[in-house]
C-alpha positions as CSV (number, residue, x, y, z in Angstrom):
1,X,137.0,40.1,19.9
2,X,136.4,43.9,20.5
3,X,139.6,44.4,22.7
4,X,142.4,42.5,21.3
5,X,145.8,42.2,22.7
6,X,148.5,43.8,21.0
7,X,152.6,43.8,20.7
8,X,153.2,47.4,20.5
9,X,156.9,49.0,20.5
10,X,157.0,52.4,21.4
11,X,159.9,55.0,21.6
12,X,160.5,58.4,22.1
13,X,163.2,61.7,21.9
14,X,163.6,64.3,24.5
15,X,166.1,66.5,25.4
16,X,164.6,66.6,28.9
17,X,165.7,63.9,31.3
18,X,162.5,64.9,33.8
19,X,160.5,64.1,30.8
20,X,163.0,60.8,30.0
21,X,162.5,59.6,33.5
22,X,158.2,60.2,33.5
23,X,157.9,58.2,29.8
24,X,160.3,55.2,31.5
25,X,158.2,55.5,34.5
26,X,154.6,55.5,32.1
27,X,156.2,52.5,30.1
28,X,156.8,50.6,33.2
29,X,153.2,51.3,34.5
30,X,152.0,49.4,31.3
31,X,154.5,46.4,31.4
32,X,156.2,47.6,29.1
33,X,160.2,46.1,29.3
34,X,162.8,48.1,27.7
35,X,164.7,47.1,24.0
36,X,167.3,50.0,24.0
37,X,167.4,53.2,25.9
38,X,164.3,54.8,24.0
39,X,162.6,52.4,23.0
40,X,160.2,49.3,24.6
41,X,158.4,46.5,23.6
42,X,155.0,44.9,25.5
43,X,151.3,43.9,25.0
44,X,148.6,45.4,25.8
45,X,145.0,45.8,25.0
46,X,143.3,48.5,22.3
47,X,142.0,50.5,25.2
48,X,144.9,51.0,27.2
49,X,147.1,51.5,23.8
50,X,144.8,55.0,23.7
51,X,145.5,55.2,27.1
52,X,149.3,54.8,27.0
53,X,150.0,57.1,23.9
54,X,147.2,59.7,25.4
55,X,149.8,59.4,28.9
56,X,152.9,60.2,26.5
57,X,151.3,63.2,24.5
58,X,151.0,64.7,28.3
59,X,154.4,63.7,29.1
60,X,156.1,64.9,25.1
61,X,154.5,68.4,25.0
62,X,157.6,70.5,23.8
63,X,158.2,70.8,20.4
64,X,161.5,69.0,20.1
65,X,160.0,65.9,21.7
66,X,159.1,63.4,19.7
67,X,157.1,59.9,20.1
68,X,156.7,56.8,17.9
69,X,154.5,54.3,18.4
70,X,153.9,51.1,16.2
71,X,151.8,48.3,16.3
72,X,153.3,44.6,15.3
73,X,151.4,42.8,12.7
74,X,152.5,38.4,13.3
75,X,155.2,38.4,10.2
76,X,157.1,41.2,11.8
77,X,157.0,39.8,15.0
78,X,158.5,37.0,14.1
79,X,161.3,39.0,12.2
80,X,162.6,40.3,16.1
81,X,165.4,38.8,17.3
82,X,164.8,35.9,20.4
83,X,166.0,37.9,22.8
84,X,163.2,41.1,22.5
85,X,161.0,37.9,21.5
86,X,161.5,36.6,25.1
87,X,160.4,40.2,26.8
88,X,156.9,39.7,25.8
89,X,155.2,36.6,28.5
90,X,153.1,35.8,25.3
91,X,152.7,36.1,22.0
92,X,149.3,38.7,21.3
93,X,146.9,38.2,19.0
94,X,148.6,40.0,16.5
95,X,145.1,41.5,15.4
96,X,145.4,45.7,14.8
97,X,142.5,47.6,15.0
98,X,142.5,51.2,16.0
């Protein structure tokens, strides 16, 4: 399995709302569905993870922007509430490589 799927949540801090609106916009691209205002939960495979963050670096180029990205290993997955549990169609493989 040399491409797994992954749950990633990702977020971000800008003071910019053009920049706000091109991240939400990038997210959505991905199938990415939103948690809170910053941040979003979906799946996706290793490729386009290097993809997706290489997209937001573009997007967060000042220095008071900042991005997080995280991948979720199976135990904390299953710590989420059922509610962001239900946003992802799937459950991943839960395998991280990078």
């Amino acid at each position: 399995m040399n491409n797994p799927n992954l749950a990633i949540i990702l977020g971000w801090d800008t003071r910019s709302a053009k920049r706000h609106t091109q991240a939400v916009s990038k997210c959505k691209d991905f199938g990415f569905k939103q948690i809170i205002k910053n941040i979003y939960i979906g799946k996706l495979r290793a490729t386009e993870k290097r993809e997706l963050l290489f997209g937001m670096t573009k997007i967060m180029n000042k220095k008071t922007d900042k991005i997080f990205s995280s991948t979720l290993c199976n135990s904390c997955f299953q710590m989420l509430d059922p509610d962001t549990k239900e946003l992802l169609p799937e459950l991943p493989d839960f395998l991280i490589f990078d």
